[in-house]
C-alpha positions in Angstrom: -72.9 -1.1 -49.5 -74.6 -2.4 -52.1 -76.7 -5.5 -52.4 -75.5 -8.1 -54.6 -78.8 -9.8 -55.9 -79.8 -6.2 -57.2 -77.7 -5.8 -60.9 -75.8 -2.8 -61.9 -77.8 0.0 -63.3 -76.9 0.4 -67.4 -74.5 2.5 -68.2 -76.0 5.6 -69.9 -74.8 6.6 -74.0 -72.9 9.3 -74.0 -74.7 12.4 -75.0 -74.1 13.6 -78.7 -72.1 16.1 -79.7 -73.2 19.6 -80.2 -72.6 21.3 -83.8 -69.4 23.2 -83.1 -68.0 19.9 -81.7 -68.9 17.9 -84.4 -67.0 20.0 -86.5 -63.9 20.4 -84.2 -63.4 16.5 -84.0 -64.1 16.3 -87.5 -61.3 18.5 -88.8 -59.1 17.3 -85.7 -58.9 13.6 -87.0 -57.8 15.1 -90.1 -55.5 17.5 -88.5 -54.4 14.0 -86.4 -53.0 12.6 -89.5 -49.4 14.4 -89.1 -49.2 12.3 -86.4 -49.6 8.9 -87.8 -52.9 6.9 -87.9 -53.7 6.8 -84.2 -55.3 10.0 -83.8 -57.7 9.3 -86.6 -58.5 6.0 -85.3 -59.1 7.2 -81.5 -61.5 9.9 -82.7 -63.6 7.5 -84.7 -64.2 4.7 -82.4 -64.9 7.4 -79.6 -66.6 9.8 -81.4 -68.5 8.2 -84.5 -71.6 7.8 -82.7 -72.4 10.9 -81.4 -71.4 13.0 -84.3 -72.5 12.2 -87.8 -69.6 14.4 -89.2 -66.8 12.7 -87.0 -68.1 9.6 -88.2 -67.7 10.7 -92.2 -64.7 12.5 -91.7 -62.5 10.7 -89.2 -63.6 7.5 -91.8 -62.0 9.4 -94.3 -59.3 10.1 -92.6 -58.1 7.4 -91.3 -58.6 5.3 -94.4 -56.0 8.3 -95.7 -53.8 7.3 -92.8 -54.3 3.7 -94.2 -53.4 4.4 -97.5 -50.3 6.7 -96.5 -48.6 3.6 -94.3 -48.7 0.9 -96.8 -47.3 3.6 -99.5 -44.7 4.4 -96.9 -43.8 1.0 -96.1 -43.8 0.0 -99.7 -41.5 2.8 -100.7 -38.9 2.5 -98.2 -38.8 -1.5 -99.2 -38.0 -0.2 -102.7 -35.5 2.3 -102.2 -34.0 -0.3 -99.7 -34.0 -2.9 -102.7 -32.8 -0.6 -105.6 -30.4 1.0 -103.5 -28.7 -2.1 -102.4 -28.9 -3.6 -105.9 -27.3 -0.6 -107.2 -24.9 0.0 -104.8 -21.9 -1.6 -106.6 -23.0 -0.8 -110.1 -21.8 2.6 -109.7 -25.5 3.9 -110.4 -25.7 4.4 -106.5 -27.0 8.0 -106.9 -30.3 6.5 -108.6 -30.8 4.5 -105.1 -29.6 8.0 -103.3 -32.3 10.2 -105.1 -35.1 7.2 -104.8 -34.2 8.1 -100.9 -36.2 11.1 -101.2 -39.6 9.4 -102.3 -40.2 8.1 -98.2 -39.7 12.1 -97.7 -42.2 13.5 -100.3 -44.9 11.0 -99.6 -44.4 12.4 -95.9 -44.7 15.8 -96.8 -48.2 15.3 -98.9 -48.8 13.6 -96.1 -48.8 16.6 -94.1 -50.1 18.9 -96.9 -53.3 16.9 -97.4 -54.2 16.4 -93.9 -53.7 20.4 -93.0 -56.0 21.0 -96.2 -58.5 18.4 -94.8 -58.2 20.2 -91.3 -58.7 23.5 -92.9 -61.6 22.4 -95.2 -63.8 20.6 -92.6 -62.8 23.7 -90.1 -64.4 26.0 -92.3 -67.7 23.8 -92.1 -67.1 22.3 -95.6 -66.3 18.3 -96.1 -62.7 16.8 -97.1 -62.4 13.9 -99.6 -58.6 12.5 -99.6 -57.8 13.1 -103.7 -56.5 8.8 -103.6 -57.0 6.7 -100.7 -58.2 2.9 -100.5 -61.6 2.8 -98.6 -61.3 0.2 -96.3 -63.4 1.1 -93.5 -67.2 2.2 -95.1 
């Protein structure tokens, strides 16, 4: 048993991460990004202070991950606007064809974070080409 006037020993930092894992968590929170945010977000809080490129590049990507919900959220409130404001009109296949945008931002989605996986795999660094910075 142990004696409870002694305190409990510190718990010891985690030890950092070696090159080639630096690199495979780096390109994996990019990788992450077909799957939402989450990914991106896990590796950085776990990972951003043992490895200096996890901590660049899962930044990146999750303020890319950032960036893609609010455009996502902000398109599908459009198309649901226009598409019930034109639904009577007879215009209805504008709102039908604005359906598509949700899609095609999902697939850039997709696109960029495989290139971003692919470029930081390859021991190179990935810069989203728009994304709002919020985490520094």
């Amino acid at each position: 048993m142990t004696d409870p006037a002694q305190p409990a020993p510190a718990p010891q930092p985690a030890a950092p991460l070696t090159e080639a894992e630096d690199k495979q968590w780096a390109s994996f929170a990019h990788l992450g990004g077909i799957l939402g945010f989450l990914p991106s977000l896990i590796i950085w809080l776990v990972f951003k202070d043992r490895g200096a490129k996890t901590n660049v590049e899962a930044k990146e990507a999750l303020n890319w991950q950032i960036t893609f919900t609010i455009g996502i959220v902000i398109l599908w409130i459009i198309v649901g606007i226009v598409s019930g404001a034109l639904l009577f009109t007879g215009a209805w296949f504008v709102g039908s064809l604005l359906g598509w945008l949700p899609f095609l931002w999902w697939v850039l989605n997709i696109v960029l974070s495989i290139l971003g996986f692919v470029k930081v795999n390859g021991g190179g660094s990935y810069r989203y080409p728009f994304a709002v910075r919020l985490i520094k």
